[in-house]
C-alpha positions, 0 to 999 in steps of 0.5 A, spaced: 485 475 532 489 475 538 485 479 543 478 478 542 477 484 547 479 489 540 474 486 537 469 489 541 472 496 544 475 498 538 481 503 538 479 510 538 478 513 531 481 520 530 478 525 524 485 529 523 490 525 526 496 529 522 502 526 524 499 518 523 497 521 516 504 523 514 508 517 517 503 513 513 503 518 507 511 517 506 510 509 507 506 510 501 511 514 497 517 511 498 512 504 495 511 507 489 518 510 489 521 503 490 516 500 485 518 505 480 525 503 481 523 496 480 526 495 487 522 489 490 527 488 496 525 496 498 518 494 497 518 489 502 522 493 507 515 497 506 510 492 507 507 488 514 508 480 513 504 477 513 502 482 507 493 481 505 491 482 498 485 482 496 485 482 488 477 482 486 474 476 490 481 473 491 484 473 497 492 473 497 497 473 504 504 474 502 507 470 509 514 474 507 518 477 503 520 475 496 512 474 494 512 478 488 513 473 481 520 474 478 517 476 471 511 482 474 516 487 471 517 484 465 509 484 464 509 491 466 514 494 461 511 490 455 505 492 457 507 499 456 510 502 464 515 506 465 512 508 471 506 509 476 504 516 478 499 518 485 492 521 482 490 522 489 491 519 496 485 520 500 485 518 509 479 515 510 479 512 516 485 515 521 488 512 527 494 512 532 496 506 529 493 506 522 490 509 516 486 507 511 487 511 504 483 511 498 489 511 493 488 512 484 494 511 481 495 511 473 500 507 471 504 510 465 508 510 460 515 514 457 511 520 454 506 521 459 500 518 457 496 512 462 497 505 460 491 504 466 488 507 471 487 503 479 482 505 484 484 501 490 484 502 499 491 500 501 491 501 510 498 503 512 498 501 520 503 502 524 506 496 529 512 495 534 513 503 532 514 502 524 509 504 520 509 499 513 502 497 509 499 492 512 493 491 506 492 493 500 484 491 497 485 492 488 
């Protein structure tokens, strides 16, 4: 952290700040729209770097571009995917700046029915005025 000083006078929260909401609610859409295309370059352009996971108890920081294995696809479709469908997305926590999603996707196959189903929080923030994800907590 660079400033302290954020860490103690934290930014106002906003219950039902609508406009942060549908900026960060189409960064999320454009992901899985990338991510369904197998377009890792567009799923980048859709992340803040350094980029956190956090995958159980493990802590994973992408410091650019480029990170995701070359094989993740592969795994993917021989596991059955085609494609991966929002359940729901839920703000919980908004900002100006930032909003905190409570995201379930399945991922699915050809005919339709689930191969699995993921419920994670994915923060999409909104630095030098382009809104990106920022966190993403499986």
């Amino acid at each position: 952290m660079s400033d302290y000083n954020k860490f103690f006078i934290p930014a106002k929260s906003v219950q039902n700040d609508e406009q942060s909401v549908t900026a960060a609610d189409a960064v999320l859409e454009a992901f899985t729209e990338s991510f369904n295309a197998r377009d890792t370059i567009g799923m980048d352009s859709l992340l803040h770097f350094p980029h956190v996971m956090y995958l159980g108890g493990e802590l994973i920081v992408w410091e650019a571009p480029g990170q995701l294995p070359p094989d993740f696809f592969a795994k993917l479709i021989a596991k059955g995917w085609e494609r991966t469908v929002y359940e729901s997305k839920t703000p919980i926590l908004v900002s100006s700046d930032k909003v905190h999603f409570r995201v379930i996707y399945t991922r699915r196959r050809g005919d339709g029915s689930v191969v699995s189903t993921h419920d994670n929080v994915w923060i999409v923030t909104r630095v030098d005025g382009r809104w990106a994800i920022a966190l993403r907590s499986y």
